[in-house]
N, C-alpha and C positions, 0 to 999 in steps of 0.2 A: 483476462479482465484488466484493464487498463486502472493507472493508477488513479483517475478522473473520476470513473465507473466505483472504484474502492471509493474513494472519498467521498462521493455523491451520498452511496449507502450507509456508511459511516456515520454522516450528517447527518439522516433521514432515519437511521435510527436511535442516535441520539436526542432527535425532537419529540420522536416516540414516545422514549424514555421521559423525556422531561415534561410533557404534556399529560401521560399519565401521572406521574406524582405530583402535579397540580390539583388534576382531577381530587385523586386519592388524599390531597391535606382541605382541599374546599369541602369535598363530603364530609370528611371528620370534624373539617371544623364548623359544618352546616348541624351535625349532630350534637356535638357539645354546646352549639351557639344560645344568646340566651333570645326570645323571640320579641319581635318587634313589634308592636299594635298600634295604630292608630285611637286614639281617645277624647273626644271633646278638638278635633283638629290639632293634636298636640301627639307628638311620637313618644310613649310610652314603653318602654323596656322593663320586660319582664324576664326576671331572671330564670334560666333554667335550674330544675330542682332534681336534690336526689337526697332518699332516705337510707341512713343503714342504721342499722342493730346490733352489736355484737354480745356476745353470751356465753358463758361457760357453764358447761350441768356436771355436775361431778354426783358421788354415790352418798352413801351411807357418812350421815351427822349426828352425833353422839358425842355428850358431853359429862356424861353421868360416871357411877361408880369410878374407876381408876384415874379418869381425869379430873375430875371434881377432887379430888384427891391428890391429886399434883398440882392441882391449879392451886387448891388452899395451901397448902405449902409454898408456892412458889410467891416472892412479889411480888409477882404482875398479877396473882388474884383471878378474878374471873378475864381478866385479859392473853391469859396463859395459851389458851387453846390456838389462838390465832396470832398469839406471836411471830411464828416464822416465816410470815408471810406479810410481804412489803406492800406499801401504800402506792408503789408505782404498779405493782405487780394488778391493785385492786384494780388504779383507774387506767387498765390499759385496755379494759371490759367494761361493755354500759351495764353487763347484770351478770350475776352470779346466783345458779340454781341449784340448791341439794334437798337430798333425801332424809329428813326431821324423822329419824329412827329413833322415839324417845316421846313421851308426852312432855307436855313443859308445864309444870305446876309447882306450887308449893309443899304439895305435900310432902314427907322427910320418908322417904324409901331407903332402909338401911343399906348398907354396899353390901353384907350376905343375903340380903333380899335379891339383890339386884343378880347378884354373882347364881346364886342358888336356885330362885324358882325365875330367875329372865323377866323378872318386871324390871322393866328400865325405868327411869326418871331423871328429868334434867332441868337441874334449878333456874327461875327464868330470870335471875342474876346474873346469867351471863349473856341473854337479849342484849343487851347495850353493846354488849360488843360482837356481839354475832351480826348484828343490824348496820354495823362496821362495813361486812364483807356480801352478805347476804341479804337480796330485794324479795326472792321469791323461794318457799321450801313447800314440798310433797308431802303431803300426812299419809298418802298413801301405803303404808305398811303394815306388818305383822304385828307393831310395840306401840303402836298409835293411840292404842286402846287399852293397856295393860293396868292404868287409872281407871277404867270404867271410862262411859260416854260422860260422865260429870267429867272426869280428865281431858276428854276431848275438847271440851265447849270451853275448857280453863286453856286448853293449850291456844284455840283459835283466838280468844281473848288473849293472850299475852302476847301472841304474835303481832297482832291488829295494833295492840297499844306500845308497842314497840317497831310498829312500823315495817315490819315483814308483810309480803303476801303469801296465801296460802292456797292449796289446791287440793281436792284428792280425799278420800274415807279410808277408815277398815274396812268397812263394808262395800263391796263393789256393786253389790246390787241396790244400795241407793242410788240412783243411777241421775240422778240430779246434781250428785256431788261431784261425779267424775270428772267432769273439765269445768273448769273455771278461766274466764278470758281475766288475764292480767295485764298491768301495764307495765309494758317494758321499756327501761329508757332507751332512747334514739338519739342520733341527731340528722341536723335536716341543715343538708349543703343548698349554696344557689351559686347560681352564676356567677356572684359579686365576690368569692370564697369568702363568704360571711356563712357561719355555723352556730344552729340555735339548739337546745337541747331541749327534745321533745319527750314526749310517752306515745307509745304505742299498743292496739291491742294483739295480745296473743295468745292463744287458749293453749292453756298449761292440761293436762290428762294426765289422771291417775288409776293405776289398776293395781288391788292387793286384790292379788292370784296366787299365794305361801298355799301350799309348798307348789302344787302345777296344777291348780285350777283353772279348767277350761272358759274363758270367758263366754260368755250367751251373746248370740246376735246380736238382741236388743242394746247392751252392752256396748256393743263395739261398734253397732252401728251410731250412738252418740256422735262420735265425732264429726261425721258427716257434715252434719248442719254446720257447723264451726268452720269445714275444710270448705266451704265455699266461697267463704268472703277473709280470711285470714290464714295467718299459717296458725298451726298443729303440730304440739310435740306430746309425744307422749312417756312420759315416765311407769312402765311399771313396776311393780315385786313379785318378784317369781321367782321359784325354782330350789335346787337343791343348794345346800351352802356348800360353800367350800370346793366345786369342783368348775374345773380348767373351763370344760366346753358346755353349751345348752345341753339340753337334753331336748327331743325330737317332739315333746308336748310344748315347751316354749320356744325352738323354735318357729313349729305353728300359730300358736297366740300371739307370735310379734309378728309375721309378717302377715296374720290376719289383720293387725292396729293398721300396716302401713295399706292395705288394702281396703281399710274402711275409712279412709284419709289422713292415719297421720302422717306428718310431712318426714319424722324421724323419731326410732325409738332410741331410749336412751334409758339401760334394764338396772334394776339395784338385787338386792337382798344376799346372793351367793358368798357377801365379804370379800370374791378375790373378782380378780380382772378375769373375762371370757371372751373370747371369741367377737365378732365384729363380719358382717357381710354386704354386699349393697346386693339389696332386694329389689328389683325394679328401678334401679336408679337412687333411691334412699338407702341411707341407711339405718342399721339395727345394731344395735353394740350392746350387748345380752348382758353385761356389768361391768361395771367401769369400777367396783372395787372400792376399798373405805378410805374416805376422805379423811374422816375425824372418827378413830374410834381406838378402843381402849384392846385392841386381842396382838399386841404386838410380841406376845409369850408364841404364839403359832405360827410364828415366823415369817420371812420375805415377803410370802405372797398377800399375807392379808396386812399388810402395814406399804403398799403401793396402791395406788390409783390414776386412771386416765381421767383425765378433766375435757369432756370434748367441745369446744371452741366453735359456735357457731358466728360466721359473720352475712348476715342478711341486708339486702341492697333493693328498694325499691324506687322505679322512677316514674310510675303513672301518675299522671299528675291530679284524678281524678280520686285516686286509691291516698296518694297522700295527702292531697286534704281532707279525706272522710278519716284517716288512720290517728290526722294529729288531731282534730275536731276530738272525737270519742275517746280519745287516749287517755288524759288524766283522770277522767271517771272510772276506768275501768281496775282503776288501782282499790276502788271498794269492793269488798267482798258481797259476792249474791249482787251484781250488777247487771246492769240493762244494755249494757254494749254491744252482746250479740244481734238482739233486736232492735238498736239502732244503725251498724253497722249496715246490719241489713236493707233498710229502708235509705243505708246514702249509695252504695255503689250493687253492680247487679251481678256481680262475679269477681272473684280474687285476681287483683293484676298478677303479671310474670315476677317471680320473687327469684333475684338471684342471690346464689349462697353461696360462699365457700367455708371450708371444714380446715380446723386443725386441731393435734393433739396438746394437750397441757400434761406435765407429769409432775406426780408428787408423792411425796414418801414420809413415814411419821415415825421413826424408829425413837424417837424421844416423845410419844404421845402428842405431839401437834403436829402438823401438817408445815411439810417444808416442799420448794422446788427441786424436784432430782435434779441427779446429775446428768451425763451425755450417757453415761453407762447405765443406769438405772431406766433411765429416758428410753433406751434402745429396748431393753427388754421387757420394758412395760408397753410398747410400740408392737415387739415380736409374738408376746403375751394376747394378744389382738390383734394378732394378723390387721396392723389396722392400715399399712401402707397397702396391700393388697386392696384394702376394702375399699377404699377411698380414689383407689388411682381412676374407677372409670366410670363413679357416682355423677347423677347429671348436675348438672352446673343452674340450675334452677326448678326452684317450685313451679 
């Protein structure tokens, strides 16, 4: 081959080359681009839009007997519990989810009440500052109820009046109480990188299933309706305390949730960290272990917790204006969001997600960020790099 012939080819595919990644920057930048309309003869630019969410759900919240007891002792008072956890650390998350293992009342439940026959209670003196860290909590448990249902309507009152939202019963077979669409903050990019902070809806689900109560159809089928026009999380209680892995009645109850649309479970009650699988593509993380709780005499495993990091990205543009429309309404409890959403859009847009772990450890009764070593093993704990590596990348 003559050296003419080399060159020719040479050239002819370096135009190749460069023709393609014209191509390939004009598509990208056809897809990011913001769209142009014509209006009243006047060219009007409309910015392209994108919505995300981010969220952390961590386990088991308790602030009664031994903290309540450190806290009064301590100067910081009912700010004690949430000390060791920074103001950058808050707003690097538009919401923060746990599990309200505790009625929240007034009434004066002695600490050998609490220790002895397991009625918890949690003075709602310390709302101000739990309302700090936390937009949305789970009544869904075993201790929910340990006031009587008058404790119950007293806890959803002091949450409501302290600005929490709430989700979820003792009783499962109330089955109106199981998911409640809340609103979650957002924020909403455009083209112009101008970023406005919105609310969004999201239906929170709760199941107390203590100790491995089979949930009923009807039950489970609930979510349903909700998985059609929003995403689906589902928080439940279940299972045995204190052990490593599910056991084979809850791991059927959760990937029956992810089967009846939730988009991901997210388990409490065991006190320690379990196991974690992608079911279909979601995932189930059977207990993510005590955020805030008082049992740090039993050592390592029940004074660690995973915090799982949800970051959700919507760009239909049709999905985010019915989403930011409805959105701040849905921050009242017993709201009409569902069946307004309903009537704006006729199917859930594509929700993309991505997942990460948050870890934390409370060997002083408050909640602090592990470290790389603690981080690893509460990772290992949860087989959660496993579970995660081949989860699909959207709702």
């Amino acid at each position: 081959m003559s050296k003419k012939t080399i060159s020719l080819f040479f050239g002819v595919s370096l135009l190749i080359v460069i023709a393609s990644a014209i191509l390939i920057f004009v598509e990208v930048k056809h897809q990011n681009a913001n769209k142009v309309v014509k209006v009243n003869n006047k060219t009007v630019i409309i910015p392209k839009e994108s919505l995300t969410s981010s969220m952390t759900l961590v386990g088991e919240v308790f602030w009664g007997r031994a903290i309540q007891t450190k806290s009064l002792e301590s100067p910081l008072k009912y700010a004690f519990p949430f000390s060791g956890l920074s103001k950058p650390l808050h707003d690097s998350i538009d919401n923060w989810v746990g599990d309200m293992e505790c009625p929240v009342t007034y009434e004066d439940v002695p600490y050998e009440i609490q220790v002895d026959d397991l009625r918890l209670n949690c003075r709602p003196e310390f709302l101000s500052e739990a309302a700090k860290w936390f937009n949305v909590l789970s009544l869904a448990n075993n201790h929910s109820l340990d006031n009587g249902q008058s404790g119950l309507d007293e806890t959803r009152a002091n949450l409501q009046k302290a600005g929490i939202q709430y989700f979820g019963d003792y009783n499962v077979s109330n089955i109106g109480n199981i998911c409640e669409v809340v609103g979650m903050n957002a924020e909403l990019s455009t083209g112009n990188n101008l970023v406005k902070k919105v609310v969004i809806p999201v239906a929170m689900c709760g199941y107390m299933l203590v100790v491995d109560q089979e949930p009923t159809t009807a039950e489970l089928a609930v979510m349903s309706q909700y998985a059609k026009v929003m995403p689906v999380i589902a928080m439940p209680h279940m299972g045995v305390e204190y052990r490593p892995t599910a056991e084979p009645e809850k791991v059927q109850a959760y990937r029956s949730m992810i089967d009846n649309g939730a988009d991901v479970v997210i388990g409490a009650h065991p006190h320690v960290i379990q196991n974690s699988e992608n079911y279909k593509g979601r995932l189930i993380q059977y207990s993510v272990g005590n955020f805030l709780f008082d049992q740090q005499s039993l050592g390592l495993n029940n004074i660690v917790s995973l915090g799982v990091e949800l970051k959700l990205t919507i760009n239909d543009p049709a999905a985010i204006a019915a989403y930011t429309k409805i959105g701040p309404q849905c921050i009242t409890y017993k709201n009409n969001c569902l069946a307004e959403l309903q009537g704006l859009i006729n199917k859930r847009p594509i929700i993309n997600v991505q997942y990460a772990a948050q870890c934390f450890t409370e060997p002083n009764y408050y909640p602090v960020v592990a470290d790389n070593n603690i981080c690893n093993l509460i990772k290992s704990q949860a087989n959660w790099d496993s579970a995660v590596s081949q989860l699909s990348s959207t709702w």
